[in-house]
C-alpha positions as CSV (number, residue, x, y, z in Angstrom):
1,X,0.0,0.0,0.0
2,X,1.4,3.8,-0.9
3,X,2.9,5.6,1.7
4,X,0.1,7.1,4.1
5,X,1.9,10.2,5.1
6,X,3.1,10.6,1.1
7,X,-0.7,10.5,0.0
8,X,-2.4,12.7,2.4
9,X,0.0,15.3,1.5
10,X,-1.5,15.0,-1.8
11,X,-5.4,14.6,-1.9
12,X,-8.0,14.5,0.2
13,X,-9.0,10.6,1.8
14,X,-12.1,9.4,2.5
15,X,-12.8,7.3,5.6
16,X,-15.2,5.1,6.3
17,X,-18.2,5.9,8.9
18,X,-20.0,4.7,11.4
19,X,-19.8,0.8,12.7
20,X,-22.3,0.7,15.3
21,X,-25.4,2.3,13.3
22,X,-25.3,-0.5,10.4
23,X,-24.8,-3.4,13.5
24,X,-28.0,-1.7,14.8
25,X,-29.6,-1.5,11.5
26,X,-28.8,-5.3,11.1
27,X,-30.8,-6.1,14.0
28,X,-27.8,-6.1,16.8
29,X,-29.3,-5.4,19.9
30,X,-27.4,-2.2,21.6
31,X,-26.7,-4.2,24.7
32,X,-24.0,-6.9,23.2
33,X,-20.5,-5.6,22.8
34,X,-20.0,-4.7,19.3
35,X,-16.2,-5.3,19.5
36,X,-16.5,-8.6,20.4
37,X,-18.6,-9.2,17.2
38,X,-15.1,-9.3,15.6
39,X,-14.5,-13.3,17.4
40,X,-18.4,-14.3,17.2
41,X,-19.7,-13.0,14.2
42,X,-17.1,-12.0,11.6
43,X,-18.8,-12.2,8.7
44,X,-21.4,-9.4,9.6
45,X,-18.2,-7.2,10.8
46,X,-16.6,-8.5,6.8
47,X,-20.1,-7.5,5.0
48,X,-20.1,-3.9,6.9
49,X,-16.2,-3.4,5.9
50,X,-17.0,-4.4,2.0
51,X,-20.0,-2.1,2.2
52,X,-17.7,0.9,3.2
53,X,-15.6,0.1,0.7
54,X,-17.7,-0.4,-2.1
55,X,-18.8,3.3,-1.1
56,X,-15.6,4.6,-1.8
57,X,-13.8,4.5,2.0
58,X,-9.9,4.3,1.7
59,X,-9.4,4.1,5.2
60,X,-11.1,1.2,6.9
61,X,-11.5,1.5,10.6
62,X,-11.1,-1.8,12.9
63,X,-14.4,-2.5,15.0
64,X,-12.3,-2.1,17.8
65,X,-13.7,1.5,18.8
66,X,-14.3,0.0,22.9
67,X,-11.7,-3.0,22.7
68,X,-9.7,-1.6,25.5
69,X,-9.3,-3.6,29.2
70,X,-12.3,-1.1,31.0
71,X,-14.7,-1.4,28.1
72,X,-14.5,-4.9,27.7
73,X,-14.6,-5.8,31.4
74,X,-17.9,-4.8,31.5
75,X,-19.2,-7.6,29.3
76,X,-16.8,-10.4,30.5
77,X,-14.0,-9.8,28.2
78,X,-11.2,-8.2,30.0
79,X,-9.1,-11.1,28.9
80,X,-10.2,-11.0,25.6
81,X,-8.1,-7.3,24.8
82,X,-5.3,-9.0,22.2
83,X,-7.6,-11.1,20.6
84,X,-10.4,-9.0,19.5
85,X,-8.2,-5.9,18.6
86,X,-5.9,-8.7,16.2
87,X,-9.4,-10.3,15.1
88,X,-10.7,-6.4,14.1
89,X,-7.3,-5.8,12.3
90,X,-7.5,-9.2,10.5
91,X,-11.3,-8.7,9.1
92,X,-10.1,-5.2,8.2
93,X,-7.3,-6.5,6.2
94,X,-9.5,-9.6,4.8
95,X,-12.1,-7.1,3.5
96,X,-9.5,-4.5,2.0
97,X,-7.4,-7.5,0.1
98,X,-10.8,-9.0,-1.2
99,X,-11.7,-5.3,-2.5
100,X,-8.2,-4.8,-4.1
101,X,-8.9,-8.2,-5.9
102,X,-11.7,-7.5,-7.5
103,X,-11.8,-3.5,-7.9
104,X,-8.1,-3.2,-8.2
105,X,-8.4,-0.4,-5.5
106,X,-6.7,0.0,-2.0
107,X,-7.5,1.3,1.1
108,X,-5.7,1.2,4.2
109,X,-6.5,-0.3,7.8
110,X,-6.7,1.9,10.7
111,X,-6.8,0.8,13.9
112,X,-9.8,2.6,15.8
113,X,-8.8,3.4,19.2
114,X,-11.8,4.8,21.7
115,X,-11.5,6.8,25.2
116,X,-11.1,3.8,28.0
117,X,-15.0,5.5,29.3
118,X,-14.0,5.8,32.7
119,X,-13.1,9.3,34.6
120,X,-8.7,10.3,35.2
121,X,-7.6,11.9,37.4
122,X,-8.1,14.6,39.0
123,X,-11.8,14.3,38.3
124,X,-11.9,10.4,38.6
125,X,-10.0,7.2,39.8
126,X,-8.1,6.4,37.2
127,X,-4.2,6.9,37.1
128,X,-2.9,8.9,34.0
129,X,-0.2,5.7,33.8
130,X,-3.4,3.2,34.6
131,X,-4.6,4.8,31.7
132,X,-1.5,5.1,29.4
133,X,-1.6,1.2,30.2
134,X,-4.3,0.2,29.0
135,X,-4.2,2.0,25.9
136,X,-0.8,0.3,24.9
137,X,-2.5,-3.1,25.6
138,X,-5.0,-2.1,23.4
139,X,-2.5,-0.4,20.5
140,X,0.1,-3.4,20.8
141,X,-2.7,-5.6,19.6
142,X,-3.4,-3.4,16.7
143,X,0.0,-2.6,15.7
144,X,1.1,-6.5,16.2
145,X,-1.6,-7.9,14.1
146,X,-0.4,-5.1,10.7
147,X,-2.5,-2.0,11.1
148,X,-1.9,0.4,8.8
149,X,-2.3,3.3,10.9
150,X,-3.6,4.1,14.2
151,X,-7.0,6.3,14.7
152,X,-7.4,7.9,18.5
153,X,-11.0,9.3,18.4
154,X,-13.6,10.8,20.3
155,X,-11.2,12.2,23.1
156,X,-13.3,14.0,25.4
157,X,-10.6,15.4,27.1
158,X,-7.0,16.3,26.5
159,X,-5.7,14.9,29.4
160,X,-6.7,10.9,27.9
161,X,-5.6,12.0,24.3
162,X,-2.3,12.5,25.5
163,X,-1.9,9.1,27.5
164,X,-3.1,7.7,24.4
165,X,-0.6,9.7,22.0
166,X,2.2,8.5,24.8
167,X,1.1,5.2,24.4
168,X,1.1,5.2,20.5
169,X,4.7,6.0,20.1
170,X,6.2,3.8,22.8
171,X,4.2,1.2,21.0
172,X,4.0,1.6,17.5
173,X,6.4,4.5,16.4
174,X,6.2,3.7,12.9
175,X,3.0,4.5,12.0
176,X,0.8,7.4,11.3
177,X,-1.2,8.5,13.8
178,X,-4.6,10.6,13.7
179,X,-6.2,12.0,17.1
180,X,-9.3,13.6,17.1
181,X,-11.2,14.9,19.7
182,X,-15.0,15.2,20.1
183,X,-16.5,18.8,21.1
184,X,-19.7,20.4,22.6
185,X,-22.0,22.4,20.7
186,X,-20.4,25.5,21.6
187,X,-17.0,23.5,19.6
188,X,-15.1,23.4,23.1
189,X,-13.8,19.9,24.3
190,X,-15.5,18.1,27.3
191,X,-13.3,19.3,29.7
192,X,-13.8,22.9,28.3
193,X,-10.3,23.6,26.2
194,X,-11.0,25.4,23.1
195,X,-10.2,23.5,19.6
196,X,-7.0,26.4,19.3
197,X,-5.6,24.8,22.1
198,X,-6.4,21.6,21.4
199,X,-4.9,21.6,18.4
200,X,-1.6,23.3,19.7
201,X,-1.4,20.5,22.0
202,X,-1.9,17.9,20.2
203,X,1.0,18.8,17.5
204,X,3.4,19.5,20.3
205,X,2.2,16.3,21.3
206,X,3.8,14.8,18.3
207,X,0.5,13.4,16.0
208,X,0.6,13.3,12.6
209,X,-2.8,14.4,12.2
210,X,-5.5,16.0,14.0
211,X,-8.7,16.4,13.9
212,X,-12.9,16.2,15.3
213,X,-15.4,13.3,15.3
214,X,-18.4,12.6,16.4
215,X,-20.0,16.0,18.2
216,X,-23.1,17.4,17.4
217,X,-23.1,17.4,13.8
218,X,-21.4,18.7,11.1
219,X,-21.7,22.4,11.9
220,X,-20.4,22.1,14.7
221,X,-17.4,20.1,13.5
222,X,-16.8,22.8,10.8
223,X,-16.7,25.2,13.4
224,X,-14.0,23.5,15.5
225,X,-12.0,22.5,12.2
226,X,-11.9,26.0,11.4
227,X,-10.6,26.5,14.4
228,X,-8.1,24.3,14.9
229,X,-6.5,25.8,11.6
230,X,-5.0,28.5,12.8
231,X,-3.2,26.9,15.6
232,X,-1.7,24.0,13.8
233,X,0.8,23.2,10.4
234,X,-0.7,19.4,10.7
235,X,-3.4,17.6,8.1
236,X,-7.0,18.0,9.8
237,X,-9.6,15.3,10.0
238,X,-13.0,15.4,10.1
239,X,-15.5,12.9,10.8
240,X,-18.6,13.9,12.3
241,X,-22.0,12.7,13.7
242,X,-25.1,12.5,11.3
243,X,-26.4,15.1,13.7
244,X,-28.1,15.1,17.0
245,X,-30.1,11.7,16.9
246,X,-33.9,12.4,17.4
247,X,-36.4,10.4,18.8
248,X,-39.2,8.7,15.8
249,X,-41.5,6.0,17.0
250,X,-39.2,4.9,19.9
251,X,-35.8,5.0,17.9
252,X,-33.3,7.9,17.8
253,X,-32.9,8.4,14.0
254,X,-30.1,10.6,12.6
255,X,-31.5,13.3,10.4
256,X,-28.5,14.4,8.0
257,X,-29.1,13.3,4.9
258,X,-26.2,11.9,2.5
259,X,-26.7,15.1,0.6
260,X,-25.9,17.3,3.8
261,X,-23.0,14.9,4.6
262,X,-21.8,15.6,1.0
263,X,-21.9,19.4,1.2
264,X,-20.3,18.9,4.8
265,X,-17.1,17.2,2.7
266,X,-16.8,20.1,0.0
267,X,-17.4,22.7,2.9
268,X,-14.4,20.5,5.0
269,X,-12.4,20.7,1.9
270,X,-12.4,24.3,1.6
271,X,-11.8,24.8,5.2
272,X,-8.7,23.0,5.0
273,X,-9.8,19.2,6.0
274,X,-7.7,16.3,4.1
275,X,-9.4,13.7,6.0
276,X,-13.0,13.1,5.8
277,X,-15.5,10.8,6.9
278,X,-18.4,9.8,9.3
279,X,-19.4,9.2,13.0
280,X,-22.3,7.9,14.6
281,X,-25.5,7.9,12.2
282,X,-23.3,7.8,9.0
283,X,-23.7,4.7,6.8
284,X,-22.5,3.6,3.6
285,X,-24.7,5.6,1.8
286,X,-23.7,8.7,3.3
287,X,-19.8,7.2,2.6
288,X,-20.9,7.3,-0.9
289,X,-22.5,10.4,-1.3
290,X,-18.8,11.9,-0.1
291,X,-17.1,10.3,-1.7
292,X,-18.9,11.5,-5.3
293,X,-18.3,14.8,-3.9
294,X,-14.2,14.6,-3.3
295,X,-14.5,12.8,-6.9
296,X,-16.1,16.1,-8.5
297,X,-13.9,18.3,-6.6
298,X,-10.7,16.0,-7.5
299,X,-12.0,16.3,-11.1
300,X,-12.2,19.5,-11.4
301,X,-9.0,20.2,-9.4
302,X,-7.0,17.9,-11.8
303,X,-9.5,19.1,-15.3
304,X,-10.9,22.1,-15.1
305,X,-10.8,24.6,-12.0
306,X,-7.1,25.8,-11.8
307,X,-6.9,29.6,-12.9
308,X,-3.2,28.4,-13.8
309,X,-3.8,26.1,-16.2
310,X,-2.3,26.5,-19.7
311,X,-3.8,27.9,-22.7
312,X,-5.3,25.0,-24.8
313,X,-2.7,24.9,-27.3
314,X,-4.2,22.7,-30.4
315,X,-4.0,22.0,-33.9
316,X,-8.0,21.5,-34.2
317,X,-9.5,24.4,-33.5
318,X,-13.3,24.5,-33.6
319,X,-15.2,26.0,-36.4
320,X,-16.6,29.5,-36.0
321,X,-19.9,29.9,-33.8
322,X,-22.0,30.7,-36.8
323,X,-20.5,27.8,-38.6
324,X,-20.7,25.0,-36.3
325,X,-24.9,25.0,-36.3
326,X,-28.0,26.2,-37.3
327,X,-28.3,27.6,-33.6
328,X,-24.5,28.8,-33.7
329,X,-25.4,30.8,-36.4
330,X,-28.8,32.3,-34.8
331,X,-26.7,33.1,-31.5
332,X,-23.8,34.6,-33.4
333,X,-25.6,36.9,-35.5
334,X,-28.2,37.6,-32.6
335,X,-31.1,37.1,-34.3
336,X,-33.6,35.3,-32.0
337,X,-34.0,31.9,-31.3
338,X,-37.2,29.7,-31.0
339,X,-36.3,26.4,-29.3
340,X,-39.3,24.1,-28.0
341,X,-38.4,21.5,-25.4
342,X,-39.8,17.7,-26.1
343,X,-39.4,15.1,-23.4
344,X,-38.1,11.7,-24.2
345,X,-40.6,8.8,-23.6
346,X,-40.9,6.0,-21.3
347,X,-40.6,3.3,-23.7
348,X,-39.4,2.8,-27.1
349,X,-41.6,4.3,-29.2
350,X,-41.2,7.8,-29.7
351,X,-43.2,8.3,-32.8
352,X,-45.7,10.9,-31.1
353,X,-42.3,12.8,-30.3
354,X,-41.1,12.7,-33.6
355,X,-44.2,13.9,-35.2
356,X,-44.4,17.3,-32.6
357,X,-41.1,18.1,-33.7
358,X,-42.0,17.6,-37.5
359,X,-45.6,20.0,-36.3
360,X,-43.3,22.5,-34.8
361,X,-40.5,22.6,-37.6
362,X,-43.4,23.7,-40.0
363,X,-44.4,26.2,-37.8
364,X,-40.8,27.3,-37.9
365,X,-39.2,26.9,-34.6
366,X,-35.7,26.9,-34.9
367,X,-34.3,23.6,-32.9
368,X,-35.9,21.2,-30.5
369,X,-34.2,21.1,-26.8
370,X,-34.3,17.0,-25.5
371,X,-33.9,17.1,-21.5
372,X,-31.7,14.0,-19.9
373,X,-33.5,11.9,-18.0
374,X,-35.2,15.1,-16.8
375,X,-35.8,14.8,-12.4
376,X,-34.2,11.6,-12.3
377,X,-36.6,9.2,-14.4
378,X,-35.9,6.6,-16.4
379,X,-36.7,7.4,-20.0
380,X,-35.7,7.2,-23.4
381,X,-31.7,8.5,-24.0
382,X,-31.9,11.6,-24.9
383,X,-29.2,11.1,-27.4
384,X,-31.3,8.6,-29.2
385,X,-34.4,10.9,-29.4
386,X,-32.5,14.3,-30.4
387,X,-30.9,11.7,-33.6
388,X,-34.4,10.3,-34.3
389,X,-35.6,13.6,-34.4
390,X,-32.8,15.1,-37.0
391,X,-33.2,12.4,-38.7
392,X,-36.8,12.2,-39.7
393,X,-37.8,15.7,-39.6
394,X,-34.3,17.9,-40.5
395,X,-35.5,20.3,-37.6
396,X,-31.5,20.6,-35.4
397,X,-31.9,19.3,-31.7
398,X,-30.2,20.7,-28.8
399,X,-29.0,17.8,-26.4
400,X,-29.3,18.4,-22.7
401,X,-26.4,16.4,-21.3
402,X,-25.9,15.8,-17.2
403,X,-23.4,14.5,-15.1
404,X,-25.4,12.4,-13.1
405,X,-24.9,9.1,-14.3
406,X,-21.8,9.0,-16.2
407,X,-17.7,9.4,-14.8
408,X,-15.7,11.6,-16.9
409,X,-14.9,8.6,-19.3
410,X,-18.1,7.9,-19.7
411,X,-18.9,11.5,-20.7
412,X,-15.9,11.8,-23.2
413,X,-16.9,8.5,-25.0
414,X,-20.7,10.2,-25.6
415,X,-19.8,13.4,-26.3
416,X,-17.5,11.6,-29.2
417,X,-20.3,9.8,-30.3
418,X,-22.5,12.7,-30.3
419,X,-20.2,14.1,-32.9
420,X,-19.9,11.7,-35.0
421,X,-23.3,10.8,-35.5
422,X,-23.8,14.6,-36.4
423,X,-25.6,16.5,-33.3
424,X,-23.6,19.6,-32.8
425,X,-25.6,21.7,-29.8
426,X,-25.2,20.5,-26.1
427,X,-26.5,21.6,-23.0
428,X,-24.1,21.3,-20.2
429,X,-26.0,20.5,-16.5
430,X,-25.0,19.2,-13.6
431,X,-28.7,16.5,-13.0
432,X,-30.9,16.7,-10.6
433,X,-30.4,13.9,-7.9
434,X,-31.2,10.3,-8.1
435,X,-33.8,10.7,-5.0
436,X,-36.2,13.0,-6.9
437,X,-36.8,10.1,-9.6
438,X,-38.7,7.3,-9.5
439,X,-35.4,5.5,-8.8
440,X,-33.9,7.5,-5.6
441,X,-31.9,4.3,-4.0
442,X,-29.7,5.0,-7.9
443,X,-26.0,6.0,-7.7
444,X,-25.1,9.1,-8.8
445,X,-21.7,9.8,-10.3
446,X,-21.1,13.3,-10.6
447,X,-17.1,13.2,-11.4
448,X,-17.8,16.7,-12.7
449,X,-20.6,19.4,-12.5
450,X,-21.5,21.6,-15.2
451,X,-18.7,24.1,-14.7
452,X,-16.4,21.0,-15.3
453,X,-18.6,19.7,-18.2
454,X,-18.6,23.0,-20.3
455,X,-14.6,22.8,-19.8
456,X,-14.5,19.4,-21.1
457,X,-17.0,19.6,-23.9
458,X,-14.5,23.0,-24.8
459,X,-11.5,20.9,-24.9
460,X,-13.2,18.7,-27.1
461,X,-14.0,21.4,-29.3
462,X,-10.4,22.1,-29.6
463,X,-9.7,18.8,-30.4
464,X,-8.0,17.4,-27.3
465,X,-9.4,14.6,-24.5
466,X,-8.9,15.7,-20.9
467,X,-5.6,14.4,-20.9
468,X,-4.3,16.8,-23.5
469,X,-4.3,14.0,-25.9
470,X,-5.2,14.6,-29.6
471,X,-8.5,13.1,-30.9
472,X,-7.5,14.2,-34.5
473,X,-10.3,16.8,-35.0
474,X,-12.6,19.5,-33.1
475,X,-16.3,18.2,-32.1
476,X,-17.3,21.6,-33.2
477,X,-20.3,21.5,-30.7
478,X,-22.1,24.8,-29.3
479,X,-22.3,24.8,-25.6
480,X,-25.1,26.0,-23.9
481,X,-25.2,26.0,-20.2
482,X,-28.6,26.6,-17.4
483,X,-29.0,29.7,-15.7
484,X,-31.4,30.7,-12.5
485,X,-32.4,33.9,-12.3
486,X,-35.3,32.7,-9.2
487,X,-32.9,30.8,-7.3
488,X,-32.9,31.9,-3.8
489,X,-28.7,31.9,-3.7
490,X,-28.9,34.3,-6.1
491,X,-25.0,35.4,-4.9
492,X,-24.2,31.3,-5.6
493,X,-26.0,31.0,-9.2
494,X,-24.2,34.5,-10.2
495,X,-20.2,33.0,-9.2
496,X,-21.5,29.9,-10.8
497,X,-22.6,31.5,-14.1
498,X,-19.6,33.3,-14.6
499,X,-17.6,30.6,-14.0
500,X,-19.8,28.7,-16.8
501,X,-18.5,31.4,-19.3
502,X,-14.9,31.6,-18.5
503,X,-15.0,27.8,-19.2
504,X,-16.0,27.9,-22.8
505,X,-20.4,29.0,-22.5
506,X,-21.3,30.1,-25.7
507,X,-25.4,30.9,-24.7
508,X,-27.7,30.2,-22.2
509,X,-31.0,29.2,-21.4
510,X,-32.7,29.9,-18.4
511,X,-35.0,28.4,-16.6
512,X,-39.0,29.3,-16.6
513,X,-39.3,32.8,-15.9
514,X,-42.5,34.0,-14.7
515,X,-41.0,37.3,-12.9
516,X,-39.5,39.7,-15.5
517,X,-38.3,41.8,-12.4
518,X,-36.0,38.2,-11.5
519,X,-35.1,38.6,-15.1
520,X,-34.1,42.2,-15.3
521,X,-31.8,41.7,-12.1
522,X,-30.2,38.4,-13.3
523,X,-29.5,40.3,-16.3
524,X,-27.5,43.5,-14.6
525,X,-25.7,41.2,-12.8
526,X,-24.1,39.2,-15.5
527,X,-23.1,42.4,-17.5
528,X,-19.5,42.0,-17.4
529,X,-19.5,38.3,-18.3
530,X,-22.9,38.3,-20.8
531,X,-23.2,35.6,-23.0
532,X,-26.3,35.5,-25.0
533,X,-29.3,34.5,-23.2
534,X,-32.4,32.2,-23.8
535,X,-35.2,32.9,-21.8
536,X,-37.4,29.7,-20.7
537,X,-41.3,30.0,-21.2
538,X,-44.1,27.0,-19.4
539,X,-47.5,27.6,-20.4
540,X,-49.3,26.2,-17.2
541,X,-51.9,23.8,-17.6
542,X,-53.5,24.3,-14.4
543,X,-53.7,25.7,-10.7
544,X,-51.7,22.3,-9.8
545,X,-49.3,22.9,-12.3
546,X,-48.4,26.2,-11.1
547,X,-48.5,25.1,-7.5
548,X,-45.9,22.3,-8.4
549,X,-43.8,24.5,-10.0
550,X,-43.5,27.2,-6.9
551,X,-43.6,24.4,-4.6
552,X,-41.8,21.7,-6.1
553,X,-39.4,23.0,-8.6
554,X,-38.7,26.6,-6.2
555,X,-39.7,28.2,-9.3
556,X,-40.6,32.2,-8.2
557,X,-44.5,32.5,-9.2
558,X,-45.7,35.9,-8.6
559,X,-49.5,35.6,-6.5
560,X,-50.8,37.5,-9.9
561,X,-50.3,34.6,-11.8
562,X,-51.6,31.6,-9.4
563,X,-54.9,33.6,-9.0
564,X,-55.1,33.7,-12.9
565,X,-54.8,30.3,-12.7
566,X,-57.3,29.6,-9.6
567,X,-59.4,31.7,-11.5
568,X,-59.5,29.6,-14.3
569,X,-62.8,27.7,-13.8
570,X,-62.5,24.2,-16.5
571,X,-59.1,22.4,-17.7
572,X,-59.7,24.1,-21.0
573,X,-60.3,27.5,-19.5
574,X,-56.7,26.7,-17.4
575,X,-54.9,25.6,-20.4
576,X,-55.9,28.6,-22.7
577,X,-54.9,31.1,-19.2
578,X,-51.8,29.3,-19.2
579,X,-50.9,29.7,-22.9
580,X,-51.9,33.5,-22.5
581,X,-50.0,34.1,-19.5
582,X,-46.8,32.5,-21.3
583,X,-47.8,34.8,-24.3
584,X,-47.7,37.6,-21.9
585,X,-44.1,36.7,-20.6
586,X,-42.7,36.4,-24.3
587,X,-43.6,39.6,-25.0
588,X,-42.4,41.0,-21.8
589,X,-38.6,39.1,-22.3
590,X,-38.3,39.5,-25.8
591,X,-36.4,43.0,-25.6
592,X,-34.0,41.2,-22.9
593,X,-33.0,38.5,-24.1
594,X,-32.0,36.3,-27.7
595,X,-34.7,33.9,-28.0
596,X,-36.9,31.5,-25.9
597,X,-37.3,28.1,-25.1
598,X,-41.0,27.2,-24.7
599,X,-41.7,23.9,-22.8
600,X,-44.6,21.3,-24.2
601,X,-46.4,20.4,-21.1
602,X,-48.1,16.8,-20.9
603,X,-46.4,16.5,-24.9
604,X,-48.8,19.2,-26.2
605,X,-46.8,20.6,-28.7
606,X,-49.3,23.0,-30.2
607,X,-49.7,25.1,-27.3
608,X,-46.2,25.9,-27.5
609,X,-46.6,27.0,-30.9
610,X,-49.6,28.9,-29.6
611,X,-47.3,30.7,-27.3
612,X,-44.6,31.7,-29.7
613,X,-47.0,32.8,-32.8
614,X,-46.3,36.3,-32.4
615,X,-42.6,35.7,-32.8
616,X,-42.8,32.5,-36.1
């Protein structure tokens, strides 16, 4: 296995998370000691590490969190110390060389080292060298049976981290060792140190890495990391609780979602972190969930994001704008663009698709947009449909593309195929989440958003992978990219928009805009990096669809509009207020903006020819 200390100097690693949650979740009562699991049932403690892994975990901890001489001795097993530490190292290992066999990855095995859960002195009866005892019974079994690494954690109190830092390099110098304590919710230690001093400490102390676990959350965690920064040159690591556990029908249930834990591991990231992982609540879904998060960021890091990366420098430079499509041309002579959106179907026949867009290219709109998998169903590829479409009709198709489900291979390998099969417009998005489809237990990928998309589909365009090798000729694609102008982050969507254009955005299209004020702001605030922008237009079908759309999709609805729409007293009488209101809306963007998409609610493809006949 590489060199720990070499590594983390390097990249962020992701650890594992919590042990005890899945035992509990696999129906192992909270009253038997989990360590000793490790001698009675080892193929449970084997299935939980080869979960962890297959979520992404590169450091494995040993279910050996209370194997020390005071915990054990509560259940009987005070003379058990050597053998379930060795047995927790062994599984570890087991699970780790079974992984490497068949995914060709590593990770390494960390020897999880809990407080002794008794009081030292001066507050309680235990000597500071009882205590530095029993932690070197505990760490010789670990380091004897070929831990990678050692893992100190949850230290409530200084005073026992340092008998067990004493202990760690009497008895296993060699290895790396990361201490982390655990903190209130005011981000103070138990016995009331601050994370500054902590962290001081703790490096004079002679760790190689420091850190928080467990706590209150991952706020709170943040906080203390944050903290701890300033007062130390060491790698931090960061592992917290799920949250505060609550109570729900008789079980305490931790409420942080994988998403939160996911933003927690960018946020930890950025604050300096180059550990991360879970405590108490965590499971392997949450691992994975981090772990597509340090992926994206890693992706980006290596791809896309450095503001010191070279000029592309390439032999195969893409065709003009105006040359490349249809669309290319519209945008780059800014006349305006009609673009109608058609949803791929369910099945495999999409002959009712293929006719709207044969309808709507006689009306003359301009290109047909084909979401991806559009709030995380399962339908036809999008691909497919947009060639279908060109195909039988002539009418050009604008391919929403998302980073969902596909790794930047993946991505490359379609956007290749794309070209060669003659579709020359993409959409860069990032998805939405598997959990909003009718699918939500899926795996998301999301090596790279859409900042990192648009910066791959560019150096396609320039005819080079994301290596910097040569594929012999430019894609010649327009990129498109999604803007917001309703989002409530407005600050966010406004860094993330410009960073779309200084990746290679050509236009954009925005999403339904039913607020021109929204509009008009968006707009000023973009003025120094304006692209050309498409406005999105939904004729709503009903007071339920505009309800779904404020509620659901956080789309801003002005109250004007949903009493037009309660108003509206049949489905007919909804559908024709729906189509006037979107009438309405054209004609108040048209002076702001290059064109409009129009979306075909429910597949009715006329009434978005209805909308845009003042404008074919």
């Amino acid at each position: 296995m590489s060199n720990f200390r070499e590594i983390l100097a390097t990249r962020p690693i992701l650890a594992d998370g919590a042990m005890g949650t899945v035992l509990y979740s696999r129906g192992v009562f909270i009253n038997r000691c989990y360590d000793e699991l490790n001698l009675s049932d080892p193929a449970l403690i084997l299935a939980v590490h080869e979960d962890y892994l297959q979520a992404g975990a590169e450091i494995l901890e040993t279910n050996t969190f209370g194997a020390n001489s005071y915990r054990l001795t509560r259940h009987g097993l005070g003379d058990k110390v050597a053998a379930i530490n060795a047995a927790g190292v062994k599984l570890a290992r087991q699970a780790v060389e079974h992984f490497r066999e068949k995914q060709a990855s590593e990770a390494w095995v960390a020897g999880s080292v809990g407080p002794l859960g008794v009081r030292l002195e001066p507050l309680g009866k235990t000597g500071l060298d009882e205590a530095r005892a029993a932690f070197a019974e505990q760490i010789t079994a670990l380091a004897g049976a070929g831990a990678d690494l050692l893992i100190i954690e949850t230290m409530p109190a200084l005073n026992e981290a340092q008998q067990a830092l004493l202990a760690a390099r009497v008895c296993a110098p060699d290895l790396p060792l990361i201490v982390m304590i655990t903190v209130d919710e005011e981000g103070n230690c138990l016995d009331g140190a601050p994370p500054e001093q902590a962290a001081a400490l703790l490096t004079s102390w002679g760790a190689d890495c420091i850190g928080v676990n467990c706590s209150s959350g991952p706020t709170t965690v943040l906080s203390a990391i944050e903290a701890m920064r300033k007062s130390t040159h060491l790698p931090l690591a960061a592992m917290p609780n799920a949250g505060m556990p609550r109570a729900v029908e008789g079980r305490n249930i931790y409420m942080c979602s994988p998403e939160y834990m996911a933003s927690f591991a960018r946020k930890a990231l950025k604050a300096g972190v180059q550990i991360v992982g879970g405590c108490c609540g965590t499971t392997p879904n949450h691992i994975r969930a981090m772990n597509s998060t340090l992926r994206a960021i890693d992706a980006q890091a290596r791809v896309v994001s450095s503001d010191a990366k070279p000029a592309i420098v390439t032999e195969a430079p893409p065709a003009p704008l105006a040359e490349r499509s249809k669309i290319g041309h519209l945008v780059a002579h800014g006349e305006f663009v009609t673009m109608v959106e058609i949803v791929p179907p369910r099945g495999i026949d999409c002959a009712k698709e293929i006719e709207g867009a044969r309808v709507l290219a006689g009306y003359g709109v301009h290109a047909i947009n084909v979401p991806d998998s559009p709030r995380a169903s399962a339908r036809m590829s999008a691909q497919s449909l947009c060639l279908q479409i060109q195909q039988h009709t002539g009418i050009e198709t604008i391919l929403h593309y998302t980073c969902r489900d596909r790794n930047v291979l993946s991505i490359q390998s379609d956007l290749l195929g794309a070209s060669s099969l003659g579709l020359r417009n993409i959409l860069c998005l990032t998805g939405d989440p598997p959990k909003l489809g009718n699918y939500p237990d899926a795996t998301a990928v999301f090596d790279v958003d859409a900042i990192g998309l648009v910066n791959i589909v560019h150096r396609l365009n320039h005819g080079l992978d994301i290596g910097s090798n040569s594929i012999g000729a430019s894609t010649n694609f327009t990129i498109a990219v999604a803007a917001n102008p309703g989002v409530p982050d407005i600050e966010h969507e406004i860094r993330r928009f410009q960073w779309k254009v200084e990746a290679g955005a050509e236009y954009a299209i925005t999403q339904p805009v039913f607020d021109l004020g929204l509009l008009e702001s968006f707009l000023k605030r973009i003025e120094e990096f304006r692209i050309p922008v498409i406005a999105g237009i939904w004729p709503l079908t009903s007071l339920r669809n505009a309800e779904f759309m404020k509620n659901d999709l956080r789309v801003s609805m002005p109250e004007e509009v949903m009493l037009r729409m309660a108003q509206a007293e049949t489905p007919e009488a909804a559908r024709a207020e729906g189509i006037a209101i979107a009438r309405e809306m054209l004609r108040a963007v048209r002076p702001y903006v290059q064109g409009v998409q129009v979306s075909a609610p429910f597949g009715r493809y006329t009434a978005a020819a209805d909308v845009l006949a003042d404008v074919l």
